[in-house]
C-alpha positions in Angstrom: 9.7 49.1 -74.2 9.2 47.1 -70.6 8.5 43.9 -72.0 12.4 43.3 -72.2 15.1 42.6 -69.3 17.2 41.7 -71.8 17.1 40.5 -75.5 19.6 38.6 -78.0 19.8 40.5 -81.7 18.3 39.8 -85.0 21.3 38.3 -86.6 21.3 35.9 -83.5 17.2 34.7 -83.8 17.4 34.8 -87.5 21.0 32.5 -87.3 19.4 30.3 -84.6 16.2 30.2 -86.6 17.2 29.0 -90.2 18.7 25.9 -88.5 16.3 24.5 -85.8 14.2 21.3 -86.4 11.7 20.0 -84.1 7.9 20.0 -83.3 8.0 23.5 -82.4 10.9 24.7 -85.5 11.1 28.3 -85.5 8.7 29.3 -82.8 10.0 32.2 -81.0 9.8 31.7 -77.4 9.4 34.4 -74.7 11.4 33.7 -71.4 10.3 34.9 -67.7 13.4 36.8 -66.7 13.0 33.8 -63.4 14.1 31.1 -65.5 17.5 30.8 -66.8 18.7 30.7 -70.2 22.2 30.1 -70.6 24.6 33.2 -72.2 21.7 35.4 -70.7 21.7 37.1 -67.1 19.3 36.2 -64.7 17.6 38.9 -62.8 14.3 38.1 -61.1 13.6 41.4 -62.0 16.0 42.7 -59.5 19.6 44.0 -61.8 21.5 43.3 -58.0 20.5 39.9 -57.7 21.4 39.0 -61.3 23.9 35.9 -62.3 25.1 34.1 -65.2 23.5 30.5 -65.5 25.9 28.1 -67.5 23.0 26.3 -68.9 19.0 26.2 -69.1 16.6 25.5 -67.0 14.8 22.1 -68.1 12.0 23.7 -69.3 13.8 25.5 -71.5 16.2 22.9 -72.7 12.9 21.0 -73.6 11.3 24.2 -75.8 14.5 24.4 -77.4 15.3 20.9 -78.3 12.0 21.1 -80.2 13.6 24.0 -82.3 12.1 26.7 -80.5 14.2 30.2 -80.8 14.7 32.0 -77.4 14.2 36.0 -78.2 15.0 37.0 -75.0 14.1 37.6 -71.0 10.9 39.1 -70.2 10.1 41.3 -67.4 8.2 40.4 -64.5 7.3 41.4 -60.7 10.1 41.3 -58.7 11.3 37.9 -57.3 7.4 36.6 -58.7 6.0 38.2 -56.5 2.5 40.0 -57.5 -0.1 40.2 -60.7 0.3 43.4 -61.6 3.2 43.7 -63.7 3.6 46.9 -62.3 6.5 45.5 -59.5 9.9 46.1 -61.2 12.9 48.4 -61.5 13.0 47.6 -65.4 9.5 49.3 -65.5 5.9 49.1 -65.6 4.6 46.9 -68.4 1.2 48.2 -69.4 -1.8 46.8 -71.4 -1.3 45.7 -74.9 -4.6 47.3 -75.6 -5.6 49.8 -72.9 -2.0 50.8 -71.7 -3.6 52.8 -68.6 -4.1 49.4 -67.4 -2.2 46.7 -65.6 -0.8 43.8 -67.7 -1.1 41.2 -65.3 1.6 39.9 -63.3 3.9 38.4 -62.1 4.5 37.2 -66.1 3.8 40.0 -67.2 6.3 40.8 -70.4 5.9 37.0 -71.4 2.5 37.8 -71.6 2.3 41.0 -73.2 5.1 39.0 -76.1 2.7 37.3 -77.1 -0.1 40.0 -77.5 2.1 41.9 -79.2 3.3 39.1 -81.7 6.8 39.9 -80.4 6.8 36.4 -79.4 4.7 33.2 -80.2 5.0 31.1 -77.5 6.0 32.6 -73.8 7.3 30.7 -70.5 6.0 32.0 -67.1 5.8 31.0 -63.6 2.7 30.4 -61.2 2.3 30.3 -58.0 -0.8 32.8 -56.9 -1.8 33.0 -60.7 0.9 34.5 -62.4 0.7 32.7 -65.6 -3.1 33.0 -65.9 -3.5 36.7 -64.9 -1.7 37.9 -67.6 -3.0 36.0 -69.9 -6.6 37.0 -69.3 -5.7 40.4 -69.2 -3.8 40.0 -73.0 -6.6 38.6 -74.1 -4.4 35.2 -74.8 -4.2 31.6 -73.4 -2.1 30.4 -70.4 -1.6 26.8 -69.1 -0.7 25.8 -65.6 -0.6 22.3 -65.5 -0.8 20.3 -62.2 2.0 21.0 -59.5 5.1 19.4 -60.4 4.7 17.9 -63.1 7.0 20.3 -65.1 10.6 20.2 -63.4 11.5 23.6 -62.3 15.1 23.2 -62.3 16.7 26.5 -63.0 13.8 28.6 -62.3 14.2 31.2 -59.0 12.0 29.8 -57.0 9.2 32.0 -55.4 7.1 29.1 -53.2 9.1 26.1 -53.6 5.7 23.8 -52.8 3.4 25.6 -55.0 5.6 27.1 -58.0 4.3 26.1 -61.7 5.6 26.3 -64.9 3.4 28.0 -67.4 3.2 28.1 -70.8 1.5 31.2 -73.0 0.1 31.5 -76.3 -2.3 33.2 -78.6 -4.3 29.9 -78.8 -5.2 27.1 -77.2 -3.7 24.9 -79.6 -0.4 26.2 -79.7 0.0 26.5 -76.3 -1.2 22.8 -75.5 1.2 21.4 -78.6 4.3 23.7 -76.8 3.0 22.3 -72.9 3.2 18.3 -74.7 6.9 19.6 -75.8 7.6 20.5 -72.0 6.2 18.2 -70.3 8.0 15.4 -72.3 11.3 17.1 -72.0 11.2 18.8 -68.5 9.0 16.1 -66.9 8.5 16.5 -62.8 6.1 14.5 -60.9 5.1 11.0 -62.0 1.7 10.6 -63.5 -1.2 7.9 -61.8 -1.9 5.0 -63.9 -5.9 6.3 -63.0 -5.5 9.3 -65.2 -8.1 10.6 -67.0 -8.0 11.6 -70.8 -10.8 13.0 -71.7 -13.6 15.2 -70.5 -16.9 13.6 -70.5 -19.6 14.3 -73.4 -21.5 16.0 -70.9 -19.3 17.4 -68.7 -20.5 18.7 -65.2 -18.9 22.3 -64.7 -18.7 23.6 -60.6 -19.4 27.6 -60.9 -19.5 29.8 -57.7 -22.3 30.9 -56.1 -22.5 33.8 -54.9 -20.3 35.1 -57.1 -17.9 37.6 -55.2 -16.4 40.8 -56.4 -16.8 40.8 -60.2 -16.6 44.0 -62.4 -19.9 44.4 -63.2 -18.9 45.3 -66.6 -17.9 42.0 -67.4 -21.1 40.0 -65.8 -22.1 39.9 -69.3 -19.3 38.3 -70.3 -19.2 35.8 -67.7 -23.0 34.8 -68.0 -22.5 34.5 -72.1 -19.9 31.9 -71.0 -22.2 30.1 -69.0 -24.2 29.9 -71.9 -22.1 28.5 -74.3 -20.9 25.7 -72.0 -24.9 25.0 -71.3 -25.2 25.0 -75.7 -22.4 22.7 -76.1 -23.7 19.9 -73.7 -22.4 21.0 -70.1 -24.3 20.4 -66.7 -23.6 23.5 -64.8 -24.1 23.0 -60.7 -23.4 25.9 -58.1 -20.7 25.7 -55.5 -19.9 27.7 -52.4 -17.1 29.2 -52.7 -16.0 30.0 -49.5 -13.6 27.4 -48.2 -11.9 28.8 -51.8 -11.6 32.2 -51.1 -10.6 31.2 -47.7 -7.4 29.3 -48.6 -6.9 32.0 -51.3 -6.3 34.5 -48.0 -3.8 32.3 -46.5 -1.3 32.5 -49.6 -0.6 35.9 -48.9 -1.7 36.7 -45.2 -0.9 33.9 -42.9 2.0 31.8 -42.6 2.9 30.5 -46.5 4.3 33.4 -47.1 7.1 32.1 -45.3 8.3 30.1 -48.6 8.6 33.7 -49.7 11.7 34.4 -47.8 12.8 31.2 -47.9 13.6 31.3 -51.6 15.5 35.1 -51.6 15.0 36.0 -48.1 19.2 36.0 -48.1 19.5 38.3 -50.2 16.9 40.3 -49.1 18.2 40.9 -46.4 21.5 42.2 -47.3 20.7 44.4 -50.0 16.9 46.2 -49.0 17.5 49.1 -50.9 17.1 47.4 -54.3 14.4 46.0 -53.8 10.6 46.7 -55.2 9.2 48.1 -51.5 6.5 46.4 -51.8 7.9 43.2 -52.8 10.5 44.3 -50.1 7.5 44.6 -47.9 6.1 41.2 -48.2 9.4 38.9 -48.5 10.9 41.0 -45.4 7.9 40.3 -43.7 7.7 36.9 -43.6 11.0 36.5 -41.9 9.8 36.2 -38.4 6.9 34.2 -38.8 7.0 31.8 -36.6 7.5 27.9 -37.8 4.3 26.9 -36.0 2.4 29.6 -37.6 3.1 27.2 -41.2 2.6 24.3 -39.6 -0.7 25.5 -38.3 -1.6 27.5 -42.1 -0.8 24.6 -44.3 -3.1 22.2 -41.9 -6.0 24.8 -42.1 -5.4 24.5 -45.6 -6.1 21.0 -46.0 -9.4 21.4 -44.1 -10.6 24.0 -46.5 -9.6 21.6 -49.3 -11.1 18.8 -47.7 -14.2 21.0 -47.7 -13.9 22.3 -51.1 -13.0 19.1 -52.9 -16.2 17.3 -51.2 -18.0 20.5 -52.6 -16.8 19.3 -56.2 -18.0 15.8 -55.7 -19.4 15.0 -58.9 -18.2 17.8 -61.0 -15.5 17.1 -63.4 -14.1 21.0 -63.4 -15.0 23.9 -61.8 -14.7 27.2 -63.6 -14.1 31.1 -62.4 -13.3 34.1 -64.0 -9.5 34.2 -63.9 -9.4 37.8 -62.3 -12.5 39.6 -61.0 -11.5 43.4 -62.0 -7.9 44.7 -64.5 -7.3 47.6 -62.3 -5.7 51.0 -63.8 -1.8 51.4 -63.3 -3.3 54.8 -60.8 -5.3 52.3 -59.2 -2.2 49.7 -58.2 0.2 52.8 -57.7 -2.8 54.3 -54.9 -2.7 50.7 -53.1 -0.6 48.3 -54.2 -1.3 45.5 -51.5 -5.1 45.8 -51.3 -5.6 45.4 -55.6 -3.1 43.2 -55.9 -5.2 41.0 -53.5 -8.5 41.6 -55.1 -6.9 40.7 -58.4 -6.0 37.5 -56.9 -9.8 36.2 -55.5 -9.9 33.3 -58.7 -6.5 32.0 -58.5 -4.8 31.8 -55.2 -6.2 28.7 -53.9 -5.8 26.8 -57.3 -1.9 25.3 -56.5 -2.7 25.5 -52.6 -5.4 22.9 -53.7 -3.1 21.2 -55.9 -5.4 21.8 -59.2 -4.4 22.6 -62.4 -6.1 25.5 -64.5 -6.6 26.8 -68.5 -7.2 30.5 -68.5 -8.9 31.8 -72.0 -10.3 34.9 -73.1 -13.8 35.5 -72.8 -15.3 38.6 -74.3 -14.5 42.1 -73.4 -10.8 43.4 -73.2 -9.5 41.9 -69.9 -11.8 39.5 -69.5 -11.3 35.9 -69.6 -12.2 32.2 -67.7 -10.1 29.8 -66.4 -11.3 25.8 -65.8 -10.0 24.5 -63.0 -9.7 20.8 -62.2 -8.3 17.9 -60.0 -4.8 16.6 -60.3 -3.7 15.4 -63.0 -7.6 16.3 -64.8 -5.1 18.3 -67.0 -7.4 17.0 -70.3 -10.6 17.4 -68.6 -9.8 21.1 -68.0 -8.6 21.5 -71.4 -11.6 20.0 -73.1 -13.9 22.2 -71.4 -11.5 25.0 -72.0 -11.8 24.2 -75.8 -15.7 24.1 -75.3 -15.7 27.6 -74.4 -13.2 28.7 -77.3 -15.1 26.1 -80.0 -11.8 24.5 -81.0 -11.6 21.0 -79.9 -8.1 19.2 -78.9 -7.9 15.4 -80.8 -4.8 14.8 -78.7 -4.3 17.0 -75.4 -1.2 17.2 -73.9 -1.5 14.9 -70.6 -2.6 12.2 -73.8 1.1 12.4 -74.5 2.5 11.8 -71.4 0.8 10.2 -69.5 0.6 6.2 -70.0 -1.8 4.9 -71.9 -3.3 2.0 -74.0 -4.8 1.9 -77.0 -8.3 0.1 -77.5 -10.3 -0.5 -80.2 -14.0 -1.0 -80.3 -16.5 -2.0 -83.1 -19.8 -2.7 -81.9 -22.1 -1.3 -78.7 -19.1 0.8 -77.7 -18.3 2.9 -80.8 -19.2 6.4 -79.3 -22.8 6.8 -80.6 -23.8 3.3 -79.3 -25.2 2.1 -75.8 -22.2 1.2 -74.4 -20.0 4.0 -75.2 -20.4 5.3 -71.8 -18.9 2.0 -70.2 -15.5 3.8 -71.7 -16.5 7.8 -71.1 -16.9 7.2 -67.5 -13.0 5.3 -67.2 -11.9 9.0 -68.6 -11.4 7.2 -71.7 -10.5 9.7 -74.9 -11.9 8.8 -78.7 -8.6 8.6 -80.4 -10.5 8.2 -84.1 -11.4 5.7 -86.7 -9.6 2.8 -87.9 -9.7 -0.3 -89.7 -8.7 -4.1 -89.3 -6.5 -5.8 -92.1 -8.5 -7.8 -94.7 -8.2 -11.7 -92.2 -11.7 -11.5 -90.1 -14.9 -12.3 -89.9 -17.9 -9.7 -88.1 -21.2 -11.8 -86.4 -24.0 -10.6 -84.7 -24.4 -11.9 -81.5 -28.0 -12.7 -79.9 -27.3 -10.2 -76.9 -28.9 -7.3 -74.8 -27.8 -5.0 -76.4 -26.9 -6.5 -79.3 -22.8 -6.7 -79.8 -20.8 -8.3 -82.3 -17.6 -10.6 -82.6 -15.0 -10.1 -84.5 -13.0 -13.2 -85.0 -9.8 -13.9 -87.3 -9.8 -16.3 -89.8 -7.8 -19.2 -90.8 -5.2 -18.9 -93.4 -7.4 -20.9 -95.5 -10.7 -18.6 -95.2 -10.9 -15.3 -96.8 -11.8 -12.5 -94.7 -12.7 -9.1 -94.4 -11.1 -5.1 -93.4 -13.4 -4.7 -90.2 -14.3 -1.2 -89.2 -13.7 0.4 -85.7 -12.7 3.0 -83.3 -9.2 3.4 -81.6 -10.1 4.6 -77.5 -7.4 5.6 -75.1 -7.4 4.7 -71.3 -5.4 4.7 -68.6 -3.2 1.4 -67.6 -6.5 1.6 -64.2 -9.5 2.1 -66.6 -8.6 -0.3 -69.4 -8.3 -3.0 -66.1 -11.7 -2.3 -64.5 -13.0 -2.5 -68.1 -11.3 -5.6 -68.6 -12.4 -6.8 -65.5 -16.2 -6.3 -66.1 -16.2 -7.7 -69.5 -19.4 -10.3 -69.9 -18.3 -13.7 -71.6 -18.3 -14.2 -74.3 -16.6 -11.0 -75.1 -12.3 -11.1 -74.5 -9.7 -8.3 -75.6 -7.1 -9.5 -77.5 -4.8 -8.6 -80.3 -6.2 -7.4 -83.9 -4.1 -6.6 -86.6 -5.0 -3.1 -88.3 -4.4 -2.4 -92.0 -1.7 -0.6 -91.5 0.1 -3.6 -89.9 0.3 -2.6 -86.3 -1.2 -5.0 -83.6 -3.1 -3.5 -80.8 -5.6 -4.7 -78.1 -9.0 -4.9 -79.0 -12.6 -6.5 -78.5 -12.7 -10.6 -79.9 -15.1 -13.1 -78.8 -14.0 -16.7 -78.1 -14.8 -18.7 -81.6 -17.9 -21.0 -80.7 -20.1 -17.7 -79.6 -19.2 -16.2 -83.0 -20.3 -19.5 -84.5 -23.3 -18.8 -83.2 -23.8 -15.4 -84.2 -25.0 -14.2 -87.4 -22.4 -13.7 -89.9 -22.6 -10.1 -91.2 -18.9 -9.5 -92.5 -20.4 -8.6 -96.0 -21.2 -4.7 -94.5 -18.0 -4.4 -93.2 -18.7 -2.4 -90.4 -21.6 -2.6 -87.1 -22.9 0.6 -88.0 -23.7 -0.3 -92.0 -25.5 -3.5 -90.0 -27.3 -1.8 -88.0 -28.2 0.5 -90.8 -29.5 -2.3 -92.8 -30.8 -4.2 -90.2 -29.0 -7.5 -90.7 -28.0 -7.6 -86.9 -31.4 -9.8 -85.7 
């Protein structure tokens, strides 16, 4: 079988396995033949080029310190360089399901691992789309988070600027619980203290219009999409897609490609011979391009982003099938440059524009979506992706990593209340219910719209548990919050029942004097309910 450069035994997995403790214990993970793992050879899919790394790459130090169990090195296209899995001297790695069809590339074994359930969790790399490609075309889920933020120390690198760690799986939960465990251990580029956390309740979704090139066999597919995301509360709004598309040509045809020989272009040229000719093709290709040539490319492609971010004003995502067509194995084999190409329309601008992406299936065999978003919009694009597959994420990744505070609410801005949105708009995420300890007092202040205060008693008072809501915001959105706050509402520190402090809405003690003493329901929405709050 193709899937396999190379693969440790049984006895090894099963020795490794019965031992390993962690978040991810026992998982059996799938590594790109690009990324070392130590006691394994290194190939890039080329047996010349290989070498023997004396220890992971970070990314895979991270999986396996979580108790993940490495099964072995998958194939790929040579040097990373394609999406059609069809690129290597290991072997053409077919469909799962149609095997007259491509697999996707340039990850393609990791992807086809997991399809097979030969692994359950798969690294891979992008750069053009390699890690969502395949996984549209196994029918499985691939994350690509926002550039850098996953160190790529130890991988081969294919375009140093734009390369991506990826992580595969056959859900979106899994592979968002196994992305937390990498990003934490293999982290990269420093998060903003702005980040978002959450998608909005109604999130506004960019979608291309026209919509270029699609196998009309999955229009269906795509439109039935559309629909869901309009069912479960989305705005959709149309988008040109041209300064995309545009940028998307320049990966491969102008003067990027120079990063190309740059990372092997050494190599290439002393050893041509064992090389994939049409990888040989492209990497030898790019050694003459002149420097001005870049210099001139990666200018024009911060025109077209300027032009295709403004196009996104106002959107939180935007969202395009991954691949437009899964062409035949003949059909790669007949034209290798020009399908490969085609294949690539979706996903070759998304790291030039320094977006991350979620690809999911999406109906027929082959088909799938992926939601794109901003930098560092890593949860926005996986909320909408989990619209699309009805399985919400409580805690996303980026909720892990990135910094955070907690908040906790209990009157106009629990999230079916007026006010809610004051937090939604900050990007703020509801992190669930929660209690106070039994030491405070609930009033009902005469306000527009109506708010209480939650105040802590004396030692010598007998209070009451209070209920509430726990939010999370950035270090940015809980400060413009704080900023706008009306008197005589304060944050401050509330004790919860579990004993834990934590910031959270108070009101200074002569308002709540004022107020109406309601701490007999325990709770603003059992006031409201009962009408005690006028």
């Amino acid at each position: 079988m193709t899937t396999w450069i190379s693969r440790r035994t049984d006895s090894e997995i099963d020795a490794e396995t019965s031992s390993t403790t962690g978040e991810l214990a026992g998982l059996r993970l799938a590594v790109k033949d690009n990324i070392d793992v130590a006691g394994l050879p290194t190939t890039a899919g080329c047996p010349e080029y290989a070498y023997s790394p004396e220890r992971d790459a970070d990314a895979v130090t991270a999986l396996r310190s979580a108790g993940a169990v490495v099964v072995g090195k998958t194939n790929l296209d040579q040097f990373a360089t394609g999406l059609v899995g069809t690129r290597s001297p290991y072997g053409v790695v077919p469909d799962v399901r149609r095997p007259e069809f491509v697999s996707g590339g340039s990850s393609s074994g990791s992807a086809v691992a997991v399809a097979r359930g030969e692994a359950d969790i798969a690294l891979g790399t992008d750069t053009a789309g390699s890690g969502r490609v395949p996984a549209a075309f196994q029918g499985i889920v691939g994350i690509k988070p926002t550039v850098g933020v996953i160190s790529t120390a130890g991988v081969v690198p294919a375009c140093r600027s734009y390369d991506c760690v990826t992580i595969l799986a056959a859900d979106l939960a899994l592979a968002d619980r196994a992305m937390g465990v990498l990003a934490a251990g293999a982290p990269g580029r420093a998060w903003p203290s702005d980040t978002r956390l959450a998608a909005p309740p109604e999130p506004v979704v960019a979608v291309f219009d026209p919509l270029p090139d699609l196998d009309p066999d999955w229009v269906a597919d795509y439109e039935r999409t559309l629909a869901v995301l309009r069912e479960r509360g989305a705005r959709l709004v149309a988008v040109d897609p041209e300064p995309f598309l545009a940028a998307a040509r320049l990966l491969y045809e102008g003067g990027l490609v120079a990063e190309r020989y740059s990372a092997v272009g050494d190599f290439v040229d002393t050893a041509p011979e064992h090389l994939d000719p049409t990888v040989g093709a492209i990497i030898r290709g790019a050694r003459d391009i002149p420097a001005h040539r870049l210099v001139t490319d990666r200018a024009e492609v911060e025109r077209l982003r300027t032009i295709a971010m403004a196009s996104l004003a106002g959107a939180d995502a935007l969202l395009t099938p991954t691949a437009p067509i899964q062409p035949t194995i003949a059909a790669v084999t007949a034209d290798p440059i020009g399908v490969n190409a085609r294949v690539g329309t979706y996903t070759n601008f998304c790291n030039l524009f320094d977006l991350c992406a979620v690809s999911v299936p999406a109906g027929a065999p082959g088909f799938g979506v992926t939601v794109l978003a901003r930098a560092f919009d890593d949860a926005i694009a996986l909320d909408i992706a989990a619209l699309i597959t009805g399985h919400p994420l409580t805690h996303p990744w980026p909720t892990r990593i990135a910094p955070t505070h907690d908040l906790v609410v209990f009157g106009a801005h629990l999230r079916d209340q007026p006010l809610a949105h004051q937090l939604t708009d900050l990007g703020a995420r509801w992190a669930g219910e929660v209690r106070t300890s039994p030491h405070y007092r609930l009033a009902a202040l005469d306000t527009t719209p109506p708010k209480p205060a939650v105040t802590r008693c004396p030692p010598e008072e007998s209070g009451v548990s209070i209920a509430g809501e726990r939010w999370l915001l950035s270090p940015a959105a809980l400060g413009h919050f704080l900023a706008a706050l009306p008197a005589p509402m304060q944050l401050g520190k509330v004790e919860l029942d579990n004993g834990c402090w934590t910031t959270a809405f108070g009101c200074d003690g002569a308002a709540a004097a004022a107020g109406k003493d309601i701490s007999e329901y325990g709770s603003w929405r059992a006031a409201l309910a009962a009408g005690a709050t006028t």
